[in-house]
C-alpha positions, 0 to 999 in steps of 0.5 A, spaced: 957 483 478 954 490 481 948 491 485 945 497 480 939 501 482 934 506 479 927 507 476 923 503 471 916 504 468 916 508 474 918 503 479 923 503 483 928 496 481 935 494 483 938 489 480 945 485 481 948 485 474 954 486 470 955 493 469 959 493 463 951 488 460 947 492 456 940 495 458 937 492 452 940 484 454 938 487 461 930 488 459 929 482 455 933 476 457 933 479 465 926 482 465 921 479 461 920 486 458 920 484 449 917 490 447 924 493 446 927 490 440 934 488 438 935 491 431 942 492 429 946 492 434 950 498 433 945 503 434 943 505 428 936 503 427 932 504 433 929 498 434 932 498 441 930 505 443 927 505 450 927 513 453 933 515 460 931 521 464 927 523 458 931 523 452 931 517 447 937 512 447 939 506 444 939 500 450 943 496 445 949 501 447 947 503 454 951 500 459 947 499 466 952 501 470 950 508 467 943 508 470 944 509 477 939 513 480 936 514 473 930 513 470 928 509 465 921 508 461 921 502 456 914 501 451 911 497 457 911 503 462 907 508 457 900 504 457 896 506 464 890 503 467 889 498 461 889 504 457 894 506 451 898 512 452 895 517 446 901 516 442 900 508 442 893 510 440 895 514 434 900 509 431 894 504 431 889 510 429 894 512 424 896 505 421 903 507 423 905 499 424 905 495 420 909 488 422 910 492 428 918 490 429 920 498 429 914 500 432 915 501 440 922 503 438 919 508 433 913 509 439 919 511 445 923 516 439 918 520 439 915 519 446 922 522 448 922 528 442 915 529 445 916 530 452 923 535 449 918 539 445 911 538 446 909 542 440 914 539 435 913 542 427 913 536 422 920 539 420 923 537 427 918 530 427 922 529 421 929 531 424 928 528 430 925 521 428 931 521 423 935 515 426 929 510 426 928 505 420 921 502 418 922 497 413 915 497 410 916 503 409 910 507 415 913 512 415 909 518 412 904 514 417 908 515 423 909 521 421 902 524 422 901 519 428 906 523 431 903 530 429 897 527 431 899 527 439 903 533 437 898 538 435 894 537 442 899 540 446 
């Protein structure tokens, strides 16, 4: 066990945990946070993608020896004031969800690529949410949900 500190959703937190846990264990078992889902495990399918010093990665693969100091932002932390970040708003505005499962997952790549890139072409919407599986097939509507935000910047 190690004393591990950083930043989550903005506050800071420390945590005394096994540093070789992976992050996503961490948020769901350890801190109630479930809007992180556990898709393959490997990961390949991005249910799991929470957003560490403002790029998207896979918590399914990320040891939480490798957050101190960092940031991390889950789909929790996107919301302010009882209000839905403007992405959040576009996936329900755009029908970007359907059961749901892919969904925070899908929300956090895209907030990641976003806070990259502000003004992201559909080719690189299209490139950068490449990793991120939706087996109901949302994919065109996720894409305009992401072009939606992307075009306000």
């Amino acid at each position: 066990m190690e004393t591990i500190e950083f930043k989550l959703n903005g506050q800071p937190t420390s945590l005394n945990v096994d540093g070789g846990r992976k992050l996503l264990w961490v948020l769901r078992g350890d801190l109630g946070l479930t809007g992180t889902k556990f898709g393959c495990g490997e990961g390949l399918c991005g249910a799991c993608t929470v957003v560490v010093d403002r790029e998207p990665v896979r918590s399914c693969r990320v040891a939480m020896s490798e957050l101190r100091g960092k940031e991390v932002t889950t789909i929790e932390g996107l919301a302010r004031d009882g209000k839905l970040h403007p992405l959040q708003r576009q996936f329900v505005d755009h029908g970007g969800m359907q059961c749901g499962f892919c969904t925070s997952g899908m929300i956090m790549n895209a907030y990641g690529l976003l806070l990259q890139n502000p003004g992201l072409t559909r080719e690189q919407i299209v490139s950068g949410m490449d990793g991120n599986l939706c087996r109901c097939a949302a994919h065109t509507r996720i894409l305009q949900a992401i072009e939606a935000v992307a075009e306000r910047k």
